[in-house]
Every structure is written in C-alpha cells, then in structure tokens.
N, C-alpha and C positions, 0 to 999 in steps of 0.2 A: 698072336705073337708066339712064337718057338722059342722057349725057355733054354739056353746053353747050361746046363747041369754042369758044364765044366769051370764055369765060370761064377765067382765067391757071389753070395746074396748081395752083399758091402756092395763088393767092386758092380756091379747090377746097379743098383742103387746110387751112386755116382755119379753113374753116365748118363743116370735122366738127371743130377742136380745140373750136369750142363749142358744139357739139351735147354732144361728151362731158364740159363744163365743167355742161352743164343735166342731163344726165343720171347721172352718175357725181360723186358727191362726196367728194372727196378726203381724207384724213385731216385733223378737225381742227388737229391737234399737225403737220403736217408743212405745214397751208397757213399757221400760224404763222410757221413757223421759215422757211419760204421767204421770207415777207415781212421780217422780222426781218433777217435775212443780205443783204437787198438793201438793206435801211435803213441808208446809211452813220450817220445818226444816234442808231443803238440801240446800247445795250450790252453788255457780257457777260453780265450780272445778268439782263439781257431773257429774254435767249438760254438761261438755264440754266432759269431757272422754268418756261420754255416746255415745253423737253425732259423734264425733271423731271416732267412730266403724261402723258407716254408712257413706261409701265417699260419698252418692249421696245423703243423707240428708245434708251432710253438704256441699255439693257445691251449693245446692239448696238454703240454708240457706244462703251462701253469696252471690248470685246472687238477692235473694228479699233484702238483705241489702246495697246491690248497687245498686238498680236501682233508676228510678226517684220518684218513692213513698215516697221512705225517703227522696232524695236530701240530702247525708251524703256529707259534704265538700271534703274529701280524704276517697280513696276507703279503704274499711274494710278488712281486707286478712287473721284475725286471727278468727275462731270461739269463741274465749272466749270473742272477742270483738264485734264480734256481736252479742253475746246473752248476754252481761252486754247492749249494746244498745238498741236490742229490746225488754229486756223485758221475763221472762216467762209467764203471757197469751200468747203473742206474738207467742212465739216457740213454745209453744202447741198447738195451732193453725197452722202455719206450719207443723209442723210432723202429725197431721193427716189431713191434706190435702195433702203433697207429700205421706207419709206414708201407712197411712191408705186406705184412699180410692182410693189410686192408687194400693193397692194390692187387693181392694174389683173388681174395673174394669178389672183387669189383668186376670179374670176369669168370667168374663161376656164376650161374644162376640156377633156378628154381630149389628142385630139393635138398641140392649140397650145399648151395648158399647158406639155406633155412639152419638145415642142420648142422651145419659146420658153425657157424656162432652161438645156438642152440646149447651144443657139445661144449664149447670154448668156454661158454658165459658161464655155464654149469660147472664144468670142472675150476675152472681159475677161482669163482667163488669159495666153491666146496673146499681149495687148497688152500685159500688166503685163510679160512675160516681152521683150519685145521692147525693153522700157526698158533694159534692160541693156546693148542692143547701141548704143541710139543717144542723143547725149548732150541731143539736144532733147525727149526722153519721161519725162515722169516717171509712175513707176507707180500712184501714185493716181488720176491723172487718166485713163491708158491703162485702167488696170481700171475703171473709172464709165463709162467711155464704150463699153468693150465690151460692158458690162451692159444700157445703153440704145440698143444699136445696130439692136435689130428692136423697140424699143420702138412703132412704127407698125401692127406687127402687134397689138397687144394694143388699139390704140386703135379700128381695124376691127372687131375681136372683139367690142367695148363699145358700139359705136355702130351696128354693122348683124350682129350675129351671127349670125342664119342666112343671109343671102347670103355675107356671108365666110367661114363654112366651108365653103358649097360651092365656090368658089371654090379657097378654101385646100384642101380635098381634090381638087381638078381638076389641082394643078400640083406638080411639083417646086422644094422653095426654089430661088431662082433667078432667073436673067433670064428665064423661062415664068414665073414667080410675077409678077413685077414686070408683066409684059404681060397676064398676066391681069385684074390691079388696073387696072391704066390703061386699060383696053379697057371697065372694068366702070364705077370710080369718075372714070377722068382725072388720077390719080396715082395713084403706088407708096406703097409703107407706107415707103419711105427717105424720100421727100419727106414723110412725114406725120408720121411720129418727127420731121424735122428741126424741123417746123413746131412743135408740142408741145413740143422742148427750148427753140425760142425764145421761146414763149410763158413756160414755165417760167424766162427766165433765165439761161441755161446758156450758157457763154462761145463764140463766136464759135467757135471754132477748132471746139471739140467738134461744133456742130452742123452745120457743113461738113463733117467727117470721116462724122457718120452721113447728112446725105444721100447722100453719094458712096461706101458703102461696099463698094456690089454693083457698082463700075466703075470706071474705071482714069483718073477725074476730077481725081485727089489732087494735081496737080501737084508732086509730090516733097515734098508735104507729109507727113513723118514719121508724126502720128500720123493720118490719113489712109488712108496706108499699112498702118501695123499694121493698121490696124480690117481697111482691106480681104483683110490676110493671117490674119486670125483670123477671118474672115467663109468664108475659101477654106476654111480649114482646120475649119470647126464643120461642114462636110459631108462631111469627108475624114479626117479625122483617123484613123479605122479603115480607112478604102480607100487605100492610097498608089500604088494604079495607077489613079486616076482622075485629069480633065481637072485637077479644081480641087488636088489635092492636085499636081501637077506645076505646076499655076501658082505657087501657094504658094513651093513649093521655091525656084522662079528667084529670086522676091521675096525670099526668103531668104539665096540665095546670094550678089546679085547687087547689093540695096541696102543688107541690113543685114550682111553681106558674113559670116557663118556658115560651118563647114564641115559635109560630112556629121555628124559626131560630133555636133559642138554642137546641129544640128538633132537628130537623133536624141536626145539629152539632154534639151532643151528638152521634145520630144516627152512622153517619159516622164514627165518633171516635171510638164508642163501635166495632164496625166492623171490624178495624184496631187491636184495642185491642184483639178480638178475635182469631183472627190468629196465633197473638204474642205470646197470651197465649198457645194456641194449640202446637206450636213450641217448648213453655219451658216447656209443660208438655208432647212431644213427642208422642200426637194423630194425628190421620190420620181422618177429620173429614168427608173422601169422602168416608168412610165405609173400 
C-alpha cells in the first residue's frame, strides 16, 4: 500500500473505520442499543425490548450486574432492572464489548485472536485494578477501556487481513509494531481503535487514553496512565526482568504511589482475574 503523505494520519484512519462499516456488519441488537443510548430521547422500555432480542447480551448483562463489581444486595433477574441500575453509558459499554468486538474477534484467528484477548484481559484487569489506587478511575470504565485498547488491531485484521498478518507476524507488539503499521498503512492500530471508538460514541477521555496507550502522551491523565500501564504490563506480566515490566513498575510506584507488596498482590490478583475473564468471555487463551 502507497502511503499519501499528503493526506492527515486521522483522515487515513477513517477511511478504513468505513471500509469496515461496508464490509463487516455489526450485530443487529448491539447497532440498536448503541443508537438507543445515544438518543437522549428514548427510554428504558426502548432499551429493554431491544436487548431482550439478544439472549446472550442479556445474560451477559445480568452476569456483570451480579457480580462483585457492583455488590447489588439481591441479585438482579429482570433486564429492565438492571439497565435502570446500570445506567446507559454503562450498557453501551457493555454491548460493544460483548457485542461488538466479540464479533470483530469471531473472525480473526490464530495469533491475533490469541493475542488480542491475551492483551485485552490483561490490560482491562490491570486498569480495573488501578481504580483502587486512584480516586479519578472508576472500574467499569477502566476495565471497557482496557478491553478496547488494541481494538485497532482487530479492525486491520477485518479490513486488510492478509497484509496484516504479515505485518503483524514481522514485529513484536510494540513501538516495531506501531512503525510497521505507519510505514505500511500511515497510522498505527492506537490511532485506528481511537478513530472506531469515536465513531462508535465512546466518551472523550476513553478515546485519548487508547490512542496514547503505547506512549507516554497521557499527560498525567489517570486513566491514560493505567491503560498505558496495563498495556506495559499485557507483555510482561510473566517476564519481570524485561524493559516494559521495569517501566510498568516505576508507573507503579511512582504515580499510583504502591509498594513492592501491593504490586506483587495486585500481580497475582490480576492473573486470577484473567482467567475468569477468559472463561466469561469463552476464549481459549492457549491458542
């Protein structure tokens, strides 16, 4: 592909979010609800019957409003009541997270599959987990936004899938990946997830946290931060004498101000959680 230098990374960037808008059709029941949720004028009633046409968004949807995240006193069993509890950001965030990008992955396979929920489980964990430490992160939003933080790769995968693997097999994730991409397309898959969440909707903040994820852009912006510390850490997390698991650390010690221990804990926790996650999102992370 011949890169036009004259032409903005952004506006580059774009024109594949619709290319894969012509070519990839999105779940009925989730391009719904996304509308729905943006519609200050619709209502709950809207919003239930909607979801109520998808059993597995909505089993999905009562399983995160039952777990320990929210600690609901008595368990929720009706979708109208848990989407008057959670909220529409909330749902919309849900539905493309099971929705969306579980139909983007359903069609990617072997390495990127692997790695791409790999990545996702890893940083969403590491970010929910970093809500604890600082009081401008809340954890639903940290874990959604870890989930779609390589979501650029999947959009590659759908739109030019044999040049992208090879690609994607030529580099370690990374700043080599990122300059692969730009060398190849004229953006990175940060810039191209970023593009897709805006398209999609998705608040301000979140979609500056995943352009910036793989660089040190954040300007002390918390959730920013996390992503890009769950981002060091979804390549490190087994190797703790590597570059990126020593950057992690500082970030660690340094902003969200942890000690050995608490990291260490954290660690272990995150690693549990992953699993968990794997299980309720019904990946196989051994390929």
């Amino acid at each position: 592909m011949l890169v036009d230098n004259c032409v903005e990374p952004a506006d580059l960037a774009d024109a594949f979010v619709q290319r894969l808008d012509r070519l990839h059709s999105a779940p009925k029941v989730a391009q719904q609800v996304l509308q729905l949720t943006r519609d200050p004028g619709s209502n709950i009633d809207d919003l239930v019957r909607c979801i109520e046409h998808d059993p597995g968004l909505a089993v999905k949807i009562l399983q995160v409003v039952n777990s320990s995240k929210y600690g609901v006193a008595r368990q929720i069993t009706s979708i109208k009541h848990a989407v008057s509890y959670l909220g529409k950001d909330a749902i919309r965030m849900l539905t493309i997270s099971f929705s969306m990008v579980e139909s983007l992955t359903k069609r990617s396979k072997g390495r990127i599959f692997v790695d791409y929920w790999q990545r996702a489980l890893t940083i969403a964990a590491i970010s929910a987990h970093l809500a604890d430490h600082h009081k401008c992160l809340k954890k639903d939003e940290t874990y959604t936004a870890g989930l779609l933080a390589d979501v650029g790769i999947l959009v590659f995968s759908q739109v030019d899938r044999e040049q992208y693997s090879l690609i994607y097999e030529s580099y370690p994730h990374g700043e080599a990946l990122l300059k692969g991409e730009q060398q190849y397309f004229g953006f990175d898959h940060a810039l191209l997830g970023a593009r897709l969440l805006d398209h999609w909707d998705i608040p301000q903040e979140i979609v500056t946290a995943v352009e910036n994820h793989h660089g040190t852009g954040q300007h002390g912006c918390p959730l920013g931060i996390a992503l890009r510390t769950g981002s060091l850490l979804a390549g490190s997390l087994w190797n703790r004498s590597s570059v990126e698991y020593l950057e992690a650390e500082e970030i660690l010690l340094s902003f969200f101000e942890l000690d050995e221990v608490q990291i260490e804990t954290m660690i272990e926790a995150c690693k549990q959680d992953i699993a968990e996650s794997a299980e309720f999102f019904g990946v196989n992370l051994e390929g």
